[in-house]
Structures are given as C-alpha cells and as structure tokens.
C-alpha positions in Angstrom: -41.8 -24.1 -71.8 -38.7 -25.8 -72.9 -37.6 -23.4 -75.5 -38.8 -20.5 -73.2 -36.4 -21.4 -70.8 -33.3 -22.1 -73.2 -33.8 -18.5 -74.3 -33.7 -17.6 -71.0 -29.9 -18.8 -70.5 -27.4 -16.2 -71.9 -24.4 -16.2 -69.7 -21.6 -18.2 -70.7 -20.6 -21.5 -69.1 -17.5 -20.9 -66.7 -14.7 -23.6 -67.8 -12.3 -22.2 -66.0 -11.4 -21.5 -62.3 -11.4 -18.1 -61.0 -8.0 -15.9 -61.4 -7.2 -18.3 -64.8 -4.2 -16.6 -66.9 -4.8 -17.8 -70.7 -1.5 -15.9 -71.0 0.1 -17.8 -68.5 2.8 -20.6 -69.7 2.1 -24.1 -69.3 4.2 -26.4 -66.8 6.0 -28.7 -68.4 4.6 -32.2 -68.4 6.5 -34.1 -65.9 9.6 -36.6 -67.4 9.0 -40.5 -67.3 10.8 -41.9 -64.3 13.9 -43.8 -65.5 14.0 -47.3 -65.1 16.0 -48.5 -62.3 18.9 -49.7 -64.1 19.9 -52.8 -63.9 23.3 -54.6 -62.6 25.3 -56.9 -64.5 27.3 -59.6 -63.2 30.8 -57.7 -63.2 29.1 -54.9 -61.4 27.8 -57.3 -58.8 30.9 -59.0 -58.5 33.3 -55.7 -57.6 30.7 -54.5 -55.5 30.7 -57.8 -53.9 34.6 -57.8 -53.6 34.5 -54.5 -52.2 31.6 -55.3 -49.5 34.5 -58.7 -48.9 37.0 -55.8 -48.4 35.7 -53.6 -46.4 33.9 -56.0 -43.8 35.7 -59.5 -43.4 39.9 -60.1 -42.2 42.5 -61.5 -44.9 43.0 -63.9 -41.9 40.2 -65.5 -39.5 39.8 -68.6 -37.6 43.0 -67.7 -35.3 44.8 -66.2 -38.8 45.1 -70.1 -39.9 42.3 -69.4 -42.4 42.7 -67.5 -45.3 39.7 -65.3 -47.1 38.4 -66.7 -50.4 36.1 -65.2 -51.1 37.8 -63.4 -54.4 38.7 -67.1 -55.4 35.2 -68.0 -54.8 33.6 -65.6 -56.8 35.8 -64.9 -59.6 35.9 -68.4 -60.3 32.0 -68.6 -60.3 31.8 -65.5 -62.4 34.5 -66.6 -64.5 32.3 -69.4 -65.2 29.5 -67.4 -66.0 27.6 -67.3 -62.8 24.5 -64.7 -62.7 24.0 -62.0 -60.2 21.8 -64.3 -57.9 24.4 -67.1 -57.8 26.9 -64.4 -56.8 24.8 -63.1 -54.2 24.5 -66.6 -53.1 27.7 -67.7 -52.7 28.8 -64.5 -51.0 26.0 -65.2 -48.6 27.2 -68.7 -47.8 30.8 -67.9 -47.8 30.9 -64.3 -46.0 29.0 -66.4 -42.6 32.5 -67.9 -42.5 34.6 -65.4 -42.0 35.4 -63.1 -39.1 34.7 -59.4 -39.5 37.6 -57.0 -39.1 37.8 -56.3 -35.3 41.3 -56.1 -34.2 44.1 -53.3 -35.0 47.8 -54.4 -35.6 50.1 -53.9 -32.7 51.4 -51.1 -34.4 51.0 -49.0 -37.4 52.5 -50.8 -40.9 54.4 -47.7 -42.5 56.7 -46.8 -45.2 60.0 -46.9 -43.1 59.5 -50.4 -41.2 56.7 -52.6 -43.5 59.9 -55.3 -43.9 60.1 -56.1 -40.4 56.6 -57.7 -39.8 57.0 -60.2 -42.1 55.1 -63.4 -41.1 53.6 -62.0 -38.3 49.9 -62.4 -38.9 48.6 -60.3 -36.1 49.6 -57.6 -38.8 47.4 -58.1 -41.4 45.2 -55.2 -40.5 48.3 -53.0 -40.8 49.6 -54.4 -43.9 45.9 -53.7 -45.7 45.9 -50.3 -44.4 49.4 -49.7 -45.5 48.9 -51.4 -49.3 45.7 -49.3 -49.7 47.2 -46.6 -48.9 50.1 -46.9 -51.1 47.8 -47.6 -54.0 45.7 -44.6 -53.3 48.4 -42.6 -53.2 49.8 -44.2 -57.0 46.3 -42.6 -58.1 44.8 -46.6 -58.2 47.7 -47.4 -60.5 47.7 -50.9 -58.1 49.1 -53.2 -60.9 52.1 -50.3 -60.6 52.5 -50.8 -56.7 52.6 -54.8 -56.8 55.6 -55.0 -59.5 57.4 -52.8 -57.2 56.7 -54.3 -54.1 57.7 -57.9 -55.8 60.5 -56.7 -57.5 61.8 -55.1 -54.2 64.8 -56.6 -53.7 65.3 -56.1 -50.2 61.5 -57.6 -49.3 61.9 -60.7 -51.5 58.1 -61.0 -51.0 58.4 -63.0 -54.9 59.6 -65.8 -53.2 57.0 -65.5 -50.1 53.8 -66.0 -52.8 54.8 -69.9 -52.6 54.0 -69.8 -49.1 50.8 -71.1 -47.2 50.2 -73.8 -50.2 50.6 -70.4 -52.4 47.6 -68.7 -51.3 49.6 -65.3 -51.8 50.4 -66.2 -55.5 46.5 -67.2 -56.5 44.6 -64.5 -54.7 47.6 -62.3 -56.8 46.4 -63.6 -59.6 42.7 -62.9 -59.3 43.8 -59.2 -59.1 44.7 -59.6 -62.7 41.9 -61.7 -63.5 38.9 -59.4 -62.3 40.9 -56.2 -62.4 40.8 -55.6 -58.7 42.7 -53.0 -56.4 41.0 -54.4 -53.6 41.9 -57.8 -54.3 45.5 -57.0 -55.1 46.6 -55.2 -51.7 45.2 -58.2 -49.9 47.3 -60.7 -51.9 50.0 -58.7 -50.8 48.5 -58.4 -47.0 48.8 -62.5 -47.4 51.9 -62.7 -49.2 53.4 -60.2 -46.1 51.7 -62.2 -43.2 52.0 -65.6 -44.4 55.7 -64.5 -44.9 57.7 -68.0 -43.3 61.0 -69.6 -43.9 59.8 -71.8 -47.0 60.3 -68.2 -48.9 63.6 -68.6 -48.0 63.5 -72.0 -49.2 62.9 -71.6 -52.3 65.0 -68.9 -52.6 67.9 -70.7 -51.7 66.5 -73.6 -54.6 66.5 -71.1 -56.9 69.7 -69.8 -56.4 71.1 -73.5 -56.4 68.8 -74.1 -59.7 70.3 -70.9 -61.9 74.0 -71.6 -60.5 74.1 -75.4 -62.0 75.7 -75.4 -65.6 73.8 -77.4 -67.8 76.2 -78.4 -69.7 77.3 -80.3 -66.8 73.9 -81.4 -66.3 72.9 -82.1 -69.9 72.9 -85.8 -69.9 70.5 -86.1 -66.9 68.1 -83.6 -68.2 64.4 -84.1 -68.6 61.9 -82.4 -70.3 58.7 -84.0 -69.2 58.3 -83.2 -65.7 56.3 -86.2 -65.0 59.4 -88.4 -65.3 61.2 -86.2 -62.9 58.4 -87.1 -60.6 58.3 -90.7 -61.4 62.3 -90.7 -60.5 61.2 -88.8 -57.1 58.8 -91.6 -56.4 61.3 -94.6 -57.5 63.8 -93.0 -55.4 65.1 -94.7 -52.1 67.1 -91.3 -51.0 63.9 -89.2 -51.3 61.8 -91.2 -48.3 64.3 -89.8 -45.3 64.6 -86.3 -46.9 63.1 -84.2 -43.7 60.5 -81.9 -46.0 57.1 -80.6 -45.4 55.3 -77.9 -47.4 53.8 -77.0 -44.5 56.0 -76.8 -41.5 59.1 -74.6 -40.5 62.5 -75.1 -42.8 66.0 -74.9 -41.2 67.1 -72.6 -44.1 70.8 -72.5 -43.6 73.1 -73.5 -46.6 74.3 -76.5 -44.1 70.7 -77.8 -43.9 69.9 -77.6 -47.5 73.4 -79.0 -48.7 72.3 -82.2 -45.8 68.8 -82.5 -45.8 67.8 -81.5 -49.2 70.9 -82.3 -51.3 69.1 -85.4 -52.9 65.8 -83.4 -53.5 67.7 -80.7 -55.4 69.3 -83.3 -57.8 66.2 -84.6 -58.7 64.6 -81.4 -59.2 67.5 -79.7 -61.4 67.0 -82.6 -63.7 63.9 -80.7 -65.2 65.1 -78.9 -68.6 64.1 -75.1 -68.5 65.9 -74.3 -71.5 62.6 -73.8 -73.5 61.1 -71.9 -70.5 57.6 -71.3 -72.2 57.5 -74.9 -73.3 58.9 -76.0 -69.6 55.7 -73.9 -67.9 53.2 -75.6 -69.9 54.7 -79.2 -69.3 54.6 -78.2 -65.1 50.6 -76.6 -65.9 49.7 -79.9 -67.7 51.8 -82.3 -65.2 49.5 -80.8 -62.3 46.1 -81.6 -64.0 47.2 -85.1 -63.7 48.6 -84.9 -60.3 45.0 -83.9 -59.4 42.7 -86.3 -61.8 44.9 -89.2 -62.1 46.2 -90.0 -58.6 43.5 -91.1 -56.5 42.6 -94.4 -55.5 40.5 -96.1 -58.0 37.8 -97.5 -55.7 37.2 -93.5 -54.5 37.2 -90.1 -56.2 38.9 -88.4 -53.8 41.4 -85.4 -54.0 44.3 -84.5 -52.2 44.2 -81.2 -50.7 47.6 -80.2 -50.8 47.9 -81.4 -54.3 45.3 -79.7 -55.7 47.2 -76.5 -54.9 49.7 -77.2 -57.2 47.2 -76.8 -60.2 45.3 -74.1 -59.0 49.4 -72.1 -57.8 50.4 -73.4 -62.2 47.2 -71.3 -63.4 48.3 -68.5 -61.2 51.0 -68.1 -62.3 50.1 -68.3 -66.0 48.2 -65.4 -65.2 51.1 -63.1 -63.3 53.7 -63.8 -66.1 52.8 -61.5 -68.7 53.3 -59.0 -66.1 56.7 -59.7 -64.8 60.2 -59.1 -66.3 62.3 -62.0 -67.8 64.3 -62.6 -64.8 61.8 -62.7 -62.4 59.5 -65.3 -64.7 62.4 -67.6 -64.6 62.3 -67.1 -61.0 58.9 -67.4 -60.5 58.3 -71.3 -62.4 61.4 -72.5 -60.7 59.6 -71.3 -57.7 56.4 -73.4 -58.8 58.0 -76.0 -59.7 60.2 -76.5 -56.6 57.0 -75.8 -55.0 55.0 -79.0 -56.5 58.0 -81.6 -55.9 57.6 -80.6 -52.3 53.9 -81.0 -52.1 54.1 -84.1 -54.2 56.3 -85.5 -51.4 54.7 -84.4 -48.7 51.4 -86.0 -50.1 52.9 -89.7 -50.5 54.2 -89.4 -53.4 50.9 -90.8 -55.3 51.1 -92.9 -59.1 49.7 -91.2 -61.5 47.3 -93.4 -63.8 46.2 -91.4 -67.1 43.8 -94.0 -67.1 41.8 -93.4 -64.6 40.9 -90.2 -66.9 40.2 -91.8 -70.5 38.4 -94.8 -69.0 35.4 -92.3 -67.4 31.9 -92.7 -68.2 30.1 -91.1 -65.6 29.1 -88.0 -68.2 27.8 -88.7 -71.6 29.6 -87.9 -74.6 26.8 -85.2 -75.6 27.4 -83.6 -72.0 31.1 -83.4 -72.1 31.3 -79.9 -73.1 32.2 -76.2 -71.1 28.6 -75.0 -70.7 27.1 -77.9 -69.7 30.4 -78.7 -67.2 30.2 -75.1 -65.9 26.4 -74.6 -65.1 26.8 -78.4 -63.0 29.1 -77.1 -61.2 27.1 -73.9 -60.4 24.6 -75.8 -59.1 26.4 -78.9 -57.4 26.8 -79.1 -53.5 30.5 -78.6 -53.9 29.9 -75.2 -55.4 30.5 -73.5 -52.0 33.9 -74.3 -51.8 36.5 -71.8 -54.2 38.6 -75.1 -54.5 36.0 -76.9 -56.3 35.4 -73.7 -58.5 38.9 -73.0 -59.0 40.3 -76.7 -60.2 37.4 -76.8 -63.3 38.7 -73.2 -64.0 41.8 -74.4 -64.6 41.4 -77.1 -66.6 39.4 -74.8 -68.8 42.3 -72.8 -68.8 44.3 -75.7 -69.9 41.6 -76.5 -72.8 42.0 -73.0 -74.3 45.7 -72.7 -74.2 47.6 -75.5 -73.7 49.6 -77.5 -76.2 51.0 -80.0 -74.8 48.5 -83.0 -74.4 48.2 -85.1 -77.7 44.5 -84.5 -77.2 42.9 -81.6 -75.6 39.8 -83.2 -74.9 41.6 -84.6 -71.9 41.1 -81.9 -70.4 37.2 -81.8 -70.7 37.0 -85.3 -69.3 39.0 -84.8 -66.2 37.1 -81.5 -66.0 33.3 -84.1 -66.3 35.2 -86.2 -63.6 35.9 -83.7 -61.1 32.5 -81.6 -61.4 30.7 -84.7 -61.3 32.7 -86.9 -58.6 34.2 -85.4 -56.7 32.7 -85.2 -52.7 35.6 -84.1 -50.3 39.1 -83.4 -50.1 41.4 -85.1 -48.1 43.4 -83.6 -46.5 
C-alpha cells in the first residue's frame, strides 16, 4: 500500500507562488539602520548656547540682571562637565531668566547704534543689530567685535569695565567656546550697560599714559599688592567719593577733586614690563579673593571676586587686540580693581590664611579631583562659583609669578570646598 501510493505521486511539489519570475532581480537586502549618533559635550554645549540665545534676554529681572548662562556653562564644560551636567545646569539656570518678550523702542541700525548707549530697554535692538552685522561679515564675528571695540567714536573698550565688567567676561567666553552667539551679546551688554564709569576710566587712562615716568620713577612699584597696601594705609583714600557701582561725575574738575589722591596711588604701578605688569594684577586678584576674608568665616566678597574673574578675561581678549589697545585695556583692569578694592573696605590680605589650609588632603589637592567637587557641590549652580576655580586653574597653567604654583591649587581646594555664599 505504502509504496503503491508513493508511485502514485508524480507531480512536482510547487515551491513557489504563482506568477514567480526566476529571471526576475532580487531586491536588495535592506541597509542596517545607523546608530543614532551620539553628542559630545561641545556639541551639547553650542546647542545649549544657542537654545540660551534664542529664548532668554541679555537683561531680566527689571535689566538689573545679567544672563550667565554662557559663564555658567563654559566654565562647567571647561572643567570637563558631561552632557547630563550641561543639561542640568541649563535646566536650573534657564528657570531664572526671563524669556525675550519685549521689542526696543525703536529699531538699533547702522546710522544711530551710538546713541542708545546705556539704555537697557535696547538690548533687544542691540542683539538684533550685532547678529545682523555678523551675519552679514559671513560669521566672521571675531572680525565685527575688533571693529566695534576699536571704533573710536563708540569707545565701547572702555564700557567692558562696566556693570563689575560683565561686558569684558561674557567677551571673553566668545573666545573661549568659539561662539557668535555669545559674542554679539557681550557686545548687546557692553552697549546697554554703557554708564559714566566708561568714561571713567577713560579719563584714568588718559591721565595714566600722559604721566612721564621719569618723573614718576622713584615712586614706582612693581608689585601691585603694595600699591594696594599704600591704598589701605592711606588717610586721603577714606573721603575719596568712589563707588564701582554708582553714577561718576566725569568732568576733568571732578576727577582732578575727588579722585586726585586715587590717581596718585594708582599711577605708582610700574607698567613698563606690560606682560610682566598683567600677570602681577592676575596673581594680586587670586589673593584679593582667597586671602581677605575673615578668618572665623569663608566668605567672599562679591564685588571682589569680579576682579579675578574681569584679570582672566582679559588674559583671554589680549592676543586679539592691537598693542595700543592692550595697554589700554590692563590700565582699564587695573583702575578697575583699586576701585572695587575701595569700594569693598579695603580688606588685609593674609597669604596665610591660604598655606595654613587643611580642609583637603594632600592626595586630593589636585585639578581632577578639585574640578569633579565642584561639579557636584551645591554651589555649582552659580557661574561665579564655576568661574573663580577656572581661574585659578588658569593661573596654575600659566602664571609665573608666585614662588610656588601650588598656591594656586590650595586656594582653588579652599574655595571649592568652603566656600557657602557671597557677600555682597
């Protein structure tokens, strides 16, 4: 039965479907799908910075607030934040601010962009107007910002001293992270924030360069430190109606009367090394910062902390200004912290205070281990906590003027680790 019924089967099995072509090509297999690629830091930052850009005002909290968000970041990346802590901060930071809701009273254009200076209700007008001029220099920003600073008729290179020098650090973060974006809103601050201490200094500066110092050369010092210490000693210096801060009476009677003593203190600083000059000023505010609190409380002094974090900028812009305006630009920082070191008292600096520390072990008191604290501390939210330990990493890696770099490190361990607050 069973091989009766095999013999029975002759047609072939049907393996295919009806209408098969054998001659007919085969599809191509389908490709892999690509792996979703991944960002990097850097990418995440600049999209970040854009996103800060776009959405949030230079200016919030009635304009009296200025947007840090590229200090904030840059600093944290700088420090080698991953994309997480990025996001993070951005998060925490960008529920601050205000978003941009408000036009300028009137277009910002070519023709009349000098007459709005310090007005802040212009800000949106100025960004428009400096992204506009960058687009139109084919993104060549770093091209737009030396001609805009080296305008002679806006003087906005005095201006970056202004508001505690916000202007002059967010500048510098263009440089740092390579930033268009960040680079027309230094400019949007150093326009708005535009005030008679720009004038100031101005009229310092031209006081500074027009003193022979030949005349001079018996009172020169090179170590601005003991310039300062002659400030504090000084009986003429307590009266001297000055305030970072507040309004100037800018007139050549009012700085001949009310600033005549400051002005001989200050020229006593010796710029005729001018690199060597820089570094001492950069060093001298490290110490302002570490070395003159009280020594029952780690606490900083807001204003004073600007003038480190306005020395590091301005390390930064150098390279990329001409030889003129780099002598104008230190005087300008250096005029800068005598003022602030008035107006904040006038503190003693103690070096002590630093070398006698011994809240990090020695086996701790190194970069990594400093920088991935501070990623993770409390204080991380605020760009001034970032932006100090930056700084004095800076001053680790470049500087040659302490006896012993490793000062740096420690006052570094201090502030990432002590620090709570700032007065202000």
């Amino acid at each position: 039965m069973g091989n009766s019924s095999s013999s029975e089967s002759t047609e072939p099995v049907q393996l295919t479907q009806p209408g098969y072509n054998p001659n007919r090509p085969e599809l191509p297999k389908p490709l892999p799908r690509p792996k979703k690629k991944e960002s990097t830091p850097q990418e995440k930052l600049h999209q970040l910075l854009r996103a800060n850009h776009a959405s949030y005002a230079v200016l919030y909290h009635d304009r009296e607030y200025h947007n840090h968000m590229p200090h904030l970041l840059g600093s944290a990346y700088l420090l080698g934040a991953e994309i997480y802590q990025l996001m993070e901060l951005y998060e925490d930071y960008s529920s601050k601010l205000e978003s941009w809701k408000e036009d300028s009273p009137q277009e910002v254009t070519h023709f009349d962009w000098r007459e709005f200076y310090g007005q802040r209700e212009f800000q949106r007008g100025y960004r428009d107007y400096f992204d506009d001029l960058v687009v139109d220099a084919s993104f060549e920003w770093k091209k737009i910002v030396s001609k805009l600073l080296l305008d002679s008729k806006g003087a906005l290179l005095h201006a970056l001293i202004s508001d505690l020098a916000h202007p002059l650090i967010h500048l510098a973060y263009a440089y740092e992270l390579n930033s268009a974006e960040v680079a027309t809103e230094a400019l949007t601050l150093d326009a708005t924030c535009y005030d008679s201490s720009a004038l100031l200094i101005k009229g310092f500066v031209k006081a500074y360069e027009n003193l022979s110092i030949a005349e001079r050369a018996e009172t020169l010092e090179k170590d601005p430190l003991k310039v300062l210490q002659l400030i504090k000693d000084s009986p003429e210096i307590t009266a001297t109606p000055i305030s970072t801060l507040g309004p100037f009476d800018t007139s050549d009677e009012a700085l001949d009367s009310s600033s005549a003593a400051l002005l001989a203190f200050a020229t006593r600083l010796d710029f005729s090394d001018f690199q060597k000059t820089f570094e001492r000023i950069f060093h001298a505010t490290s110490l302002l910062v570490t070395a003159s609190h009280e020594s029952d409380k780690y606490e900083v002094d807001f204003a004073l902390l600007h003038t480190l974090t306005a020395a590091h900028a301005v390390q930064v812009i150098l390279p990329h200004l001409p030889k003129a305006q780099k002598t104008e630009l230190v005087i300008s920082l250096w005029i800068f912290v005598v003022l602030t070191y008035i107006r904040g008292g006038r503190p003693a600096i103690d070096v002590e205070k630093i070398w006698s520390y011994e809240g990090v072990p020695k086996e701790n008191r190194n970069w990594e281990y400093i920088s991935q604290h501070a990623l993770s501390a409390d204080m991380r939210f605020d760009a001034h906590y970032l932006k100090v330990i930056r700084a004095l990493k800076t001053l680790y890696e470049t500087s040659h003027i302490a006896d012993d770099p490793s000062i740096y490190l420690l006052q570094a361990a201090q502030f990432a680790f002590e620090v709570r607050k700032f007065e202000k």
